[in-house]
C-alpha positions as CSV (number, residue, x, y, z in Angstrom):
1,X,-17.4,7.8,37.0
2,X,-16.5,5.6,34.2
3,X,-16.3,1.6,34.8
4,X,-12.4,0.4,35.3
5,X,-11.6,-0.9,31.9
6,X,-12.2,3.2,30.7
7,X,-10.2,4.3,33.6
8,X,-7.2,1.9,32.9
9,X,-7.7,2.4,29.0
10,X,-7.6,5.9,29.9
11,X,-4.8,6.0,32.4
12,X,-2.6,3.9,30.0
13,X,-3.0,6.6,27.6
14,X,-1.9,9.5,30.1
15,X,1.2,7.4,30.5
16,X,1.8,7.0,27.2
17,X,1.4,10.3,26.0
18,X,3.9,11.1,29.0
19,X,6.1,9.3,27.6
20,X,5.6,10.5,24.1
21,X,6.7,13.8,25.4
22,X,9.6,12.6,27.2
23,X,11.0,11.0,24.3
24,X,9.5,14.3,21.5
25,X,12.4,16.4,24.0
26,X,14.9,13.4,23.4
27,X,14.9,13.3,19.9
28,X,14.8,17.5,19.4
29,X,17.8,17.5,21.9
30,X,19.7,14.4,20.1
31,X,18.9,15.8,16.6
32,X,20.0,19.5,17.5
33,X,23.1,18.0,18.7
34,X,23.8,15.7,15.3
35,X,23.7,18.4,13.2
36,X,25.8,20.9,15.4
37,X,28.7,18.0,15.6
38,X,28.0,17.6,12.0
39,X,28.2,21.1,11.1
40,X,31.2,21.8,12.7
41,X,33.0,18.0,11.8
42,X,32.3,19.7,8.4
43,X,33.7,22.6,8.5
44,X,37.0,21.4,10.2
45,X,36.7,19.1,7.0
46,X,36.9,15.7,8.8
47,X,33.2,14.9,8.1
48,X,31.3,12.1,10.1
49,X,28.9,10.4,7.5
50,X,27.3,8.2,10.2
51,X,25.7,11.6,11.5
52,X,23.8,12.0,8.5
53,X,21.8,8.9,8.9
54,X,21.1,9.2,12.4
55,X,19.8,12.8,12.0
56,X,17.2,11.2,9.1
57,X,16.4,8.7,12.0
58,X,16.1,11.0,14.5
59,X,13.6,12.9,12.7
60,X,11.5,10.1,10.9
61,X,10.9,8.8,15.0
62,X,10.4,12.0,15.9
63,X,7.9,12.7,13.4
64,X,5.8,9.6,14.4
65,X,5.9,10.1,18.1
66,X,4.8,13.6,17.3
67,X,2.2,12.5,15.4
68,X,1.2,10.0,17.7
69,X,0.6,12.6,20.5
70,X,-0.5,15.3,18.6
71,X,-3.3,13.1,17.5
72,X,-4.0,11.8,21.1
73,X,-4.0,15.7,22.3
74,X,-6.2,16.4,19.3
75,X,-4.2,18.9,17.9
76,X,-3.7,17.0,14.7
77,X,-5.0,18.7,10.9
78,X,-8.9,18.7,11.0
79,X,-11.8,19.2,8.3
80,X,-14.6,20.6,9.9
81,X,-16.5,21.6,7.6
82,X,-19.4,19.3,8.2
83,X,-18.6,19.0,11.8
84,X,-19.2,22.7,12.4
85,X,-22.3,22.8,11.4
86,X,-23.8,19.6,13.6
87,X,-25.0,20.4,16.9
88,X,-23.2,20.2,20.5
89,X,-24.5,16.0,20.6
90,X,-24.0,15.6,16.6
91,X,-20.1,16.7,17.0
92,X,-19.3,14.3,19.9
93,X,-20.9,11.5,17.6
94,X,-18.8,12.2,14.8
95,X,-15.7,12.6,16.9
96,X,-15.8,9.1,18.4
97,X,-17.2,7.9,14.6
98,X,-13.8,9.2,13.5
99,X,-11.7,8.0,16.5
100,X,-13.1,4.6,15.7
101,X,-12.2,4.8,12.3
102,X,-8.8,5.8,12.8
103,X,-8.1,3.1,15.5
């Protein structure tokens, strides 16, 4: 069992990335729903402008909250070239040699 700074560093991260997820299903919702009202302001030809801006919003937050979990799930883009080829012990290394570097 890990010491109690790793647990809380760890448990912090859990509710973080709960979080993350909370607010990933926000934004999809809130952006789907901009550009249906803005689609169909549109078409009855009284456009909303405003909506415009807040859909860019919406998806330059979602994109780094994505991000952001994506990278804590480890799903983000890899090369592992070199990294397939180390052994079981050798891949562990360079994965917290690179989770260093990126924090």
């Amino acid at each position: 069992m890990p010491p109690w700074p790793v647990r809380a560093v760890v448990a912090l991260s859990n509710g973080l990335l709960a979080f993350e997820r909370v607010a990933i299903m926000g934004f999809m919702g809130v952006l789907t729903l901009l550009i249906l009202i803005n689609v169909t302001t549109r078409y009855a030809g009284l456009p909303i402008y405003w909506i415009d801006e807040s859909a860019v919003y919406a998806t330059v937050w979602l994109t780094f909250i994505g991000a952001s979990a994506m990278t804590r799930l480890r799903l983000d883009f890899a090369v592992t070239m070199l990294t397939e080829r180390l052994s079981a012990r050798g891949q562990q290394i360079a994965r917290i040699i690179s989770t260093l570097a990126v924090v």
